[in-house]
VOSE-990801 format. One record per atom (N, C-alpha, C): residue in three letters; atom name; x, y negated, z. Coordinates in nm, 2 decimals, always signed. Layout:
['ALA'; 'CA'; [X; Y; Z]]
...
This chain:
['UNK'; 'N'; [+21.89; +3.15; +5.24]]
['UNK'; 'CA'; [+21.85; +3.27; +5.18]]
['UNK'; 'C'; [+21.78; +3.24; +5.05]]
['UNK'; 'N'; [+21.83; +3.28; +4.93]]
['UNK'; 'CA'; [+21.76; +3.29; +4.78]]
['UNK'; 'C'; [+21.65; +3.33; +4.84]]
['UNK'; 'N'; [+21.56; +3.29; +4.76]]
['UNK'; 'CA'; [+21.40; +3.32; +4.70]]
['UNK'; 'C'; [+21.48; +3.41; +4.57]]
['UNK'; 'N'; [+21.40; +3.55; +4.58]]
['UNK'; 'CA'; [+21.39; +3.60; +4.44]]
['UNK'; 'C'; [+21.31; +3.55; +4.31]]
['UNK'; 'N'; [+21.21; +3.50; +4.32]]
['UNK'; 'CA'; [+21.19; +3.40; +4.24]]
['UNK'; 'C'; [+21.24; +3.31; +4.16]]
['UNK'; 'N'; [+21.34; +3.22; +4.23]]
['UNK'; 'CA'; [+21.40; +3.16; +4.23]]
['UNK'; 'C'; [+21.33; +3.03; +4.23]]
['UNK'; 'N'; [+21.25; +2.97; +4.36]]
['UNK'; 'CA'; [+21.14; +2.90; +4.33]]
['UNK'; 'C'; [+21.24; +2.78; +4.41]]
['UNK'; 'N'; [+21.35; +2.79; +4.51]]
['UNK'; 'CA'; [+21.41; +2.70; +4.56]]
['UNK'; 'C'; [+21.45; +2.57; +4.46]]
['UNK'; 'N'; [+21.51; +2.64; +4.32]]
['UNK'; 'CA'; [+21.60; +2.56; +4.27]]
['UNK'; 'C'; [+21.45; +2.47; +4.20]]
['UNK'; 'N'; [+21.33; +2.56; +4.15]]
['UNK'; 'CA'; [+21.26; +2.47; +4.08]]
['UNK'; 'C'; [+21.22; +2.38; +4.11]]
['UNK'; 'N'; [+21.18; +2.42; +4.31]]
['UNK'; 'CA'; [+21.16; +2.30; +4.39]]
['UNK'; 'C'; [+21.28; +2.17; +4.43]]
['UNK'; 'N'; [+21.40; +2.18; +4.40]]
['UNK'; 'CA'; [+21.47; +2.07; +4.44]]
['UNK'; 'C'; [+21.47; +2.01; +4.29]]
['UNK'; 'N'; [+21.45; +2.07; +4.18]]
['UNK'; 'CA'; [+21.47; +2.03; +4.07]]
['UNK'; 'C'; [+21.33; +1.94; +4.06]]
['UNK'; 'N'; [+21.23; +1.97; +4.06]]
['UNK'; 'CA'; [+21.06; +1.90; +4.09]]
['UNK'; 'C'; [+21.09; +1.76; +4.17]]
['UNK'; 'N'; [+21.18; +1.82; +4.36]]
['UNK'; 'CA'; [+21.21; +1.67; +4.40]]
['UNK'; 'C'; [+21.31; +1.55; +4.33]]
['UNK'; 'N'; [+21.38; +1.64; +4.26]]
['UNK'; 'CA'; [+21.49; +1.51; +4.18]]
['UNK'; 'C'; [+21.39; +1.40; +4.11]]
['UNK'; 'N'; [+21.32; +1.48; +3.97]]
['UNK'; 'CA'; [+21.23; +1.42; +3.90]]
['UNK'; 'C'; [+21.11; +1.34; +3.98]]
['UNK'; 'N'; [+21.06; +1.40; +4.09]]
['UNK'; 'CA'; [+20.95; +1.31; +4.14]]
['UNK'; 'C'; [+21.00; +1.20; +4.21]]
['UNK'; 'N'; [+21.16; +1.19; +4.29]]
['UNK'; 'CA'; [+21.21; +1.10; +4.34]]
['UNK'; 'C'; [+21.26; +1.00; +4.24]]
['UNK'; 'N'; [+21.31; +1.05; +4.11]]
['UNK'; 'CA'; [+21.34; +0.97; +4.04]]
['UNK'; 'C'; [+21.24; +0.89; +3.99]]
['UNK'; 'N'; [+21.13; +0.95; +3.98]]
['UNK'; 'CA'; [+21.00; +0.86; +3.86]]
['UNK'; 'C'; [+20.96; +0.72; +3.99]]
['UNK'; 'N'; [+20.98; +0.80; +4.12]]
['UNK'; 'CA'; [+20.98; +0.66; +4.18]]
['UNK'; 'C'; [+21.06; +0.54; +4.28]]
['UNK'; 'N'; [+21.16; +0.53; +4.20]]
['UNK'; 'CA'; [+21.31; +0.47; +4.26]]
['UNK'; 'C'; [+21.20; +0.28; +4.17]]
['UNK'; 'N'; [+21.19; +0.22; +4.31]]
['UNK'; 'CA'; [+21.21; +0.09; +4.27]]
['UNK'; 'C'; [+21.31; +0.00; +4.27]]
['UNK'; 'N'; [+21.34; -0.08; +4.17]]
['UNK'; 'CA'; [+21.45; -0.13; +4.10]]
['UNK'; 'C'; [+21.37; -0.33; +4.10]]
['UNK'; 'N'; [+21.50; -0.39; +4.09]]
['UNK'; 'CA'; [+21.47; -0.51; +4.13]]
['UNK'; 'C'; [+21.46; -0.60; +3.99]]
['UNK'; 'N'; [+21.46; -0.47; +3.88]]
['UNK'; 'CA'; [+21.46; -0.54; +3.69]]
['UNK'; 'C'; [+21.30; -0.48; +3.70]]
['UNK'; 'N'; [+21.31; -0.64; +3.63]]
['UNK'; 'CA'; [+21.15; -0.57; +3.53]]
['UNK'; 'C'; [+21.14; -0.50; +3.40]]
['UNK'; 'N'; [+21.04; -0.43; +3.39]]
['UNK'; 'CA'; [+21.06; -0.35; +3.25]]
['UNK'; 'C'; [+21.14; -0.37; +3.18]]
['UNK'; 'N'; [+21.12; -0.54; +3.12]]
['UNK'; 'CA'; [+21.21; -0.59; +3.02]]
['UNK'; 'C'; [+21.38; -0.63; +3.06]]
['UNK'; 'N'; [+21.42; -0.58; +3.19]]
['UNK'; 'CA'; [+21.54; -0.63; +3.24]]
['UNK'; 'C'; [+21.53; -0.73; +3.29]]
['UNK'; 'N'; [+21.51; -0.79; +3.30]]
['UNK'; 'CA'; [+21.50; -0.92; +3.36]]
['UNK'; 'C'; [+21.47; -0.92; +3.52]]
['UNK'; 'N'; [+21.56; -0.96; +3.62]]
['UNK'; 'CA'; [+21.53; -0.93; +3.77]]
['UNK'; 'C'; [+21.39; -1.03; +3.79]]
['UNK'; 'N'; [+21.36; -0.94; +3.88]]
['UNK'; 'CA'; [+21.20; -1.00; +3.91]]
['UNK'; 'C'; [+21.23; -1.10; +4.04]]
['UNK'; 'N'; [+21.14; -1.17; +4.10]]
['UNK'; 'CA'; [+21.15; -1.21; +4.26]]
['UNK'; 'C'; [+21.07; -1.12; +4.34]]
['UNK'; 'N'; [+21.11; -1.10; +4.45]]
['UNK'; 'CA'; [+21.02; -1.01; +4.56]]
['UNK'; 'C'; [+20.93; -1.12; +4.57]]
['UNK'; 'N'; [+20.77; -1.05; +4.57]]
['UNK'; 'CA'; [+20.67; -1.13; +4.67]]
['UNK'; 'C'; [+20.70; -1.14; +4.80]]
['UNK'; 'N'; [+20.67; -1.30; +4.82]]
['UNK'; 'CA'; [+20.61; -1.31; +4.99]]
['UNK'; 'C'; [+20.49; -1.28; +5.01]]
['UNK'; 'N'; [+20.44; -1.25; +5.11]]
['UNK'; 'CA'; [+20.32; -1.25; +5.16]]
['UNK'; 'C'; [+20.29; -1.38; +5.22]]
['UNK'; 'N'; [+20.15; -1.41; +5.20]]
['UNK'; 'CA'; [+20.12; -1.57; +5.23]]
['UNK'; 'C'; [+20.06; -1.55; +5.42]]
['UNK'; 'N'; [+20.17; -1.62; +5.51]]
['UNK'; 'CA'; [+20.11; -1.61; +5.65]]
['UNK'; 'C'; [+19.97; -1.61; +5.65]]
['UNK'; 'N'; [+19.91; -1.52; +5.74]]
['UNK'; 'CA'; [+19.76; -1.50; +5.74]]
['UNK'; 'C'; [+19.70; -1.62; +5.88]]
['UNK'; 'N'; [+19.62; -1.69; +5.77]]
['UNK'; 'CA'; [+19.58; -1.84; +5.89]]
['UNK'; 'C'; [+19.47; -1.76; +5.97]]
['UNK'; 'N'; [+19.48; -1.81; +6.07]]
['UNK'; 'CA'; [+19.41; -1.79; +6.20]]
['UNK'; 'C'; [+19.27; -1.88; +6.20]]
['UNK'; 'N'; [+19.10; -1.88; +6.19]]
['UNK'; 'CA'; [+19.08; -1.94; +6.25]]
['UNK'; 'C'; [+19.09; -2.01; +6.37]]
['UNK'; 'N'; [+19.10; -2.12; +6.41]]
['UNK'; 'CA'; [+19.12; -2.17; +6.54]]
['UNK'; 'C'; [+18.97; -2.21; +6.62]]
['UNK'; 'N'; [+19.04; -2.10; +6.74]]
['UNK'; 'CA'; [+18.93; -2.07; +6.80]]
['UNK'; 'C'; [+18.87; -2.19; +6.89]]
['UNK'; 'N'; [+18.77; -2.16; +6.94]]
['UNK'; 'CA'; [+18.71; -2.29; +7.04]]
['UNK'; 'C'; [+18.74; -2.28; +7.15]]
['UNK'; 'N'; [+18.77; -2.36; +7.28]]
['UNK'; 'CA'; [+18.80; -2.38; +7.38]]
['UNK'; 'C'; [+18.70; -2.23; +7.49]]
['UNK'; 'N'; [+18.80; -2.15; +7.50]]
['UNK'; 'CA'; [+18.73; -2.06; +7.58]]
['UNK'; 'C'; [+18.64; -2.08; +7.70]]
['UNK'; 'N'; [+18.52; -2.09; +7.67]]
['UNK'; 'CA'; [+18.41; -2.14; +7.80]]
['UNK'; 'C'; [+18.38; -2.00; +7.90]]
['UNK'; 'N'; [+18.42; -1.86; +7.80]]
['UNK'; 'CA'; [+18.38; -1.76; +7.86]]
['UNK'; 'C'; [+18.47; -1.66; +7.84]]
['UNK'; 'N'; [+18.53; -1.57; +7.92]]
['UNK'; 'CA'; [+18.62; -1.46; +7.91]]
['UNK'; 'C'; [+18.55; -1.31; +7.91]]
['UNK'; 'N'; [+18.58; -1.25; +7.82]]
['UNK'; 'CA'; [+18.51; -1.09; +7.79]]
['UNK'; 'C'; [+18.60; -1.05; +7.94]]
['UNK'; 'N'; [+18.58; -0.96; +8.01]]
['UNK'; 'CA'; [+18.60; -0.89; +8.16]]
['UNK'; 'C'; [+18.50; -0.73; +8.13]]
['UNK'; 'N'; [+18.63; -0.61; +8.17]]
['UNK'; 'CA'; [+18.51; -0.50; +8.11]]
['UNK'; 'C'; [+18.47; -0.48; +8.27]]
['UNK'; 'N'; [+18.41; -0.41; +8.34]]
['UNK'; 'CA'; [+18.37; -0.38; +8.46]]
['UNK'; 'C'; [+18.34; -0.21; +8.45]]
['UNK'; 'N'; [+18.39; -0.11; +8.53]]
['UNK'; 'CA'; [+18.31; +0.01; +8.58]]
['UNK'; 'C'; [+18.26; +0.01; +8.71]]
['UNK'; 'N'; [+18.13; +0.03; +8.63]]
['UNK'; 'CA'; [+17.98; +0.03; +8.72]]
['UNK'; 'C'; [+17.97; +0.21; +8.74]]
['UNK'; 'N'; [+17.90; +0.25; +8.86]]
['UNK'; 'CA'; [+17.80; +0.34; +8.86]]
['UNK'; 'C'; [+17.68; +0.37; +8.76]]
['UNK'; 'N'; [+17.64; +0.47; +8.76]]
['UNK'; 'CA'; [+17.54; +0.47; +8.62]]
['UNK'; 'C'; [+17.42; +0.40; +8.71]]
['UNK'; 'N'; [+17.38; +0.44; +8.81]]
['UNK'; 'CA'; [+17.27; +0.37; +8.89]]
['UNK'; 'C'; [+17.34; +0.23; +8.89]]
['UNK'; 'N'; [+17.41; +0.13; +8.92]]
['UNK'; 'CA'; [+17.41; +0.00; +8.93]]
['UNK'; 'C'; [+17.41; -0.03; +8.81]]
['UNK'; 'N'; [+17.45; -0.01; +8.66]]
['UNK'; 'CA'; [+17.45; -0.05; +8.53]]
['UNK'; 'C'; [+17.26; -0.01; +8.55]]
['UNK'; 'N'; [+17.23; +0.10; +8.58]]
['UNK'; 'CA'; [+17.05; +0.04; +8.52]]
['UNK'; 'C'; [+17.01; -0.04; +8.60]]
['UNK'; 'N'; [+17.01; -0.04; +8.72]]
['UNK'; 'CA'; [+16.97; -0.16; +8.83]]
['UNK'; 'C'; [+16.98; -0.30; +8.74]]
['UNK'; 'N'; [+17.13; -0.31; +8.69]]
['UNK'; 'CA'; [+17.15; -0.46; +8.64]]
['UNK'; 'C'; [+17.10; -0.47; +8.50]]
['UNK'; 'N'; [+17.04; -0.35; +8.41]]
['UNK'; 'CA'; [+16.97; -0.36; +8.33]]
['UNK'; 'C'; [+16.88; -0.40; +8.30]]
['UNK'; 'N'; [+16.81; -0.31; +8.44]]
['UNK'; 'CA'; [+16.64; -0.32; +8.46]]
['UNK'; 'C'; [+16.62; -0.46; +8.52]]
['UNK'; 'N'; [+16.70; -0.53; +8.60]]
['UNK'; 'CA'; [+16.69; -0.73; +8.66]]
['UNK'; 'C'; [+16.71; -0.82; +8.55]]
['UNK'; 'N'; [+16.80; -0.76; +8.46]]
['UNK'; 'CA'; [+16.82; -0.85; +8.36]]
['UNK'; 'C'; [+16.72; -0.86; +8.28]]
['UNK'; 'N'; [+16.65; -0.79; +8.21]]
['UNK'; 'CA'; [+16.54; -0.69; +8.16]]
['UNK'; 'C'; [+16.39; -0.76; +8.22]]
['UNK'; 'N'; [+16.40; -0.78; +8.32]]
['UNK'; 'CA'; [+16.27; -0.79; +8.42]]
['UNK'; 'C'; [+16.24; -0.98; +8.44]]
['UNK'; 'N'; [+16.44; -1.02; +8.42]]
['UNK'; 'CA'; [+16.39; -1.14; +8.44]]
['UNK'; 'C'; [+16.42; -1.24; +8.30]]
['UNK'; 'N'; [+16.46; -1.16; +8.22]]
['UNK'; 'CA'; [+16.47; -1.25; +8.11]]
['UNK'; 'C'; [+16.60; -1.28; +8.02]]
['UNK'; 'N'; [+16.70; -1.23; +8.09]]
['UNK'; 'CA'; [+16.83; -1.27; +8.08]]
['UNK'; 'C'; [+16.86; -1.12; +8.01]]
['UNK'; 'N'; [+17.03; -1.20; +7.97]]
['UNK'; 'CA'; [+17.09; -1.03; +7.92]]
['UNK'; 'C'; [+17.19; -1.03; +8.08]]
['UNK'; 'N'; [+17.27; -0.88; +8.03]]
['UNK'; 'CA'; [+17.32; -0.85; +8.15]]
['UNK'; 'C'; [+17.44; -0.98; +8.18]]
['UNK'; 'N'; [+17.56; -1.00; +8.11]]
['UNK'; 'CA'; [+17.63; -1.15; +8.16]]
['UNK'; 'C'; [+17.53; -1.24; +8.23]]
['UNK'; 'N'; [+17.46; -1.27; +8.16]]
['UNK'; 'CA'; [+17.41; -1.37; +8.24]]
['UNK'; 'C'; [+17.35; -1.37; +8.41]]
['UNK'; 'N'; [+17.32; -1.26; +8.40]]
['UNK'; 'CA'; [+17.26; -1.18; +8.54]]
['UNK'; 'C'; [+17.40; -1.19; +8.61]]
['UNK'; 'N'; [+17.49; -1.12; +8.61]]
['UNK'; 'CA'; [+17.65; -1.13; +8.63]]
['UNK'; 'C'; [+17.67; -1.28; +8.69]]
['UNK'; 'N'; [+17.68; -1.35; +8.58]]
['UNK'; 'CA'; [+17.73; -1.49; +8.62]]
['UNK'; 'C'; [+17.62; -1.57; +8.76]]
['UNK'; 'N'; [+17.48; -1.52; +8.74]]
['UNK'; 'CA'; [+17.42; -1.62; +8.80]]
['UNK'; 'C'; [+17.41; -1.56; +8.97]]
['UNK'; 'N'; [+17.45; -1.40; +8.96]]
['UNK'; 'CA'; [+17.45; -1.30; +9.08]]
['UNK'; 'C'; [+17.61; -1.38; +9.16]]
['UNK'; 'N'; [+17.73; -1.42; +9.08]]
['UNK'; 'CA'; [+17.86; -1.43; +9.14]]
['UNK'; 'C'; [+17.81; -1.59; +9.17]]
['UNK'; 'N'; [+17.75; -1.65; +9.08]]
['UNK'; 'CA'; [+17.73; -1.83; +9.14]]
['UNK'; 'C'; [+17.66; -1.82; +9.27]]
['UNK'; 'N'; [+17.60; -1.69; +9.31]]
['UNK'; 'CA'; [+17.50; -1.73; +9.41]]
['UNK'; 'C'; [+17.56; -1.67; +9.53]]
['UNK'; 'N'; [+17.66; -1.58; +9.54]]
['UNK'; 'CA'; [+17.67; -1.48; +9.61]]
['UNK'; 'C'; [+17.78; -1.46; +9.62]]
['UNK'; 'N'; [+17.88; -1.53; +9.58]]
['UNK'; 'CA'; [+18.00; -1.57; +9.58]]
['UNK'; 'C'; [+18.06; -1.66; +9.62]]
['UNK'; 'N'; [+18.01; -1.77; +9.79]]
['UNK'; 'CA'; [+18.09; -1.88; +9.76]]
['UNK'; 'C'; [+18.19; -1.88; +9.86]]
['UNK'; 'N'; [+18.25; -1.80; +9.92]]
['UNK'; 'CA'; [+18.32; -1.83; +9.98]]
['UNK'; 'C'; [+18.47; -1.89; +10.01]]
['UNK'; 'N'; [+18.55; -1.82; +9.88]]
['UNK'; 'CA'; [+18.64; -1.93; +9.75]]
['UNK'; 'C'; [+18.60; -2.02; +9.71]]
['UNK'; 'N'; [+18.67; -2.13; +9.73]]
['UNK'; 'CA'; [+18.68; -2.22; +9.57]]
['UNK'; 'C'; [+18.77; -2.23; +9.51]]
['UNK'; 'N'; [+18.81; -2.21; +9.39]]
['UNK'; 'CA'; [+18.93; -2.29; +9.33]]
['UNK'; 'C'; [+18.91; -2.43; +9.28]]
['UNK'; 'N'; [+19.03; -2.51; +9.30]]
['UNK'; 'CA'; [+18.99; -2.67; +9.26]]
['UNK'; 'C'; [+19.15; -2.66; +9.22]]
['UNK'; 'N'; [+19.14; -2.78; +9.11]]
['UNK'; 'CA'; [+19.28; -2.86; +9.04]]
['UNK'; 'C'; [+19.25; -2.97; +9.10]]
['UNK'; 'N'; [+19.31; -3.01; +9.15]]
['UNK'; 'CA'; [+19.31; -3.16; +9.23]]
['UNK'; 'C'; [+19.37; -3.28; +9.09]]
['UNK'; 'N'; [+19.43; -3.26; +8.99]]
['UNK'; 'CA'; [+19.48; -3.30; +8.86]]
['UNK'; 'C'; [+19.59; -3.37; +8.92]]
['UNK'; 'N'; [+19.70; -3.35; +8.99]]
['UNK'; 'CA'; [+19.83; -3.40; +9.01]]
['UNK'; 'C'; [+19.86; -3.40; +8.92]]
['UNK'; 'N'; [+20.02; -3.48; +8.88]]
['UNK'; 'CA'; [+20.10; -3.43; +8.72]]
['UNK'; 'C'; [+20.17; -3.36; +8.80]]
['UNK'; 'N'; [+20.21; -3.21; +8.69]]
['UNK'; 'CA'; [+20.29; -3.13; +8.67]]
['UNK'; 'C'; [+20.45; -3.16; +8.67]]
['UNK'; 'N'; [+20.48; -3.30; +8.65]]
['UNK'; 'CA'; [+20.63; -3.39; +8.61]]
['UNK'; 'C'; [+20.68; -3.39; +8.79]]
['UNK'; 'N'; [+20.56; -3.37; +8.87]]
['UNK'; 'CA'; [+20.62; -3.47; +8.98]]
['UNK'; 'C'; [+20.63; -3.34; +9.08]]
['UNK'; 'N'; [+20.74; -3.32; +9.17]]
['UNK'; 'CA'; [+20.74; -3.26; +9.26]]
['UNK'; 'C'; [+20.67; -3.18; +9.37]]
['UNK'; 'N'; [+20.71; -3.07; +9.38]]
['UNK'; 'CA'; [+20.58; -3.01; +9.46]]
['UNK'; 'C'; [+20.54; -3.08; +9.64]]
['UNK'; 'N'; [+20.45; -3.08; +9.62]]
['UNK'; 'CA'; [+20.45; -3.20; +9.75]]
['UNK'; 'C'; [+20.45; -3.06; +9.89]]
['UNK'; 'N'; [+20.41; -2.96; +9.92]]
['UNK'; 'CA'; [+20.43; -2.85; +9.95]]
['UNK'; 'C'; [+20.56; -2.83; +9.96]]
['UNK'; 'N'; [+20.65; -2.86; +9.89]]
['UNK'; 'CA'; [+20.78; -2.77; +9.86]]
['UNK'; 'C'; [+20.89; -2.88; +9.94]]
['UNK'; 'N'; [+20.96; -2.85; +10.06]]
['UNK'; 'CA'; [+21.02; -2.94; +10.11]]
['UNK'; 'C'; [+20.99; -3.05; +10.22]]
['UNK'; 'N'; [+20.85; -3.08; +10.18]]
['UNK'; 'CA'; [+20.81; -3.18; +10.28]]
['UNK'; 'C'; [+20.83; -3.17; +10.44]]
['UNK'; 'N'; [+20.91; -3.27; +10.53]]
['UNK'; 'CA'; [+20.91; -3.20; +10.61]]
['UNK'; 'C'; [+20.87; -3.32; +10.71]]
């Protein structure tokens, strides 16, 4: 449907011009082809041997202040309270690597 105005054509005529003013082209000003930039790979510092893993945990609002107010009380922040509550209170697992090599077959697997 025409606009009585006739505001359609001024608007496709607006998009020509504004798409035109920004068509990039691979000549520089002076003609001459330009090179595309690379971007330089972004270096990583390298991190240190993970001693500790972030773990989020949902607590109760009563057990988060409980573990606030112990942590709080004894000196520690809350991880630390955490860690020394699971060293103590937790032994019923162990995990162990016995340091077999990996090269040599599963001694489990087959044995008979």
């Amino acid at each position: 449907m025409m606009n009585p105005i006739g505001c359609e054509s001024m608007w496709a005529g607006a998009a020509v011009v504004f798409r035109e003013s920004f068509v990039m082209t691979d000549e520089h000003q002076d003609g001459q082809p330009t090179r595309a930039r690379r971007r330089s790979a972004v270096k990583t510092a390298p991190r240190p041997s993970a001693s500790k893993v972030k773990s989020t945990l949902h607590l109760s609002v009563e057990a988060s202040q409980r573990l606030s107010v112990h942590a709080t009380m004894l000196g520690v922040d809350r991880s630390e309270l955490v860690e020394q509550l699971i060293r103590e209170n937790l032994k019923r697992f162990v995990v162990s690597d016995r340091g077999g090599s990996s090269a040599g077959p599963d001694p489990a697997a087959g044995e008979e």
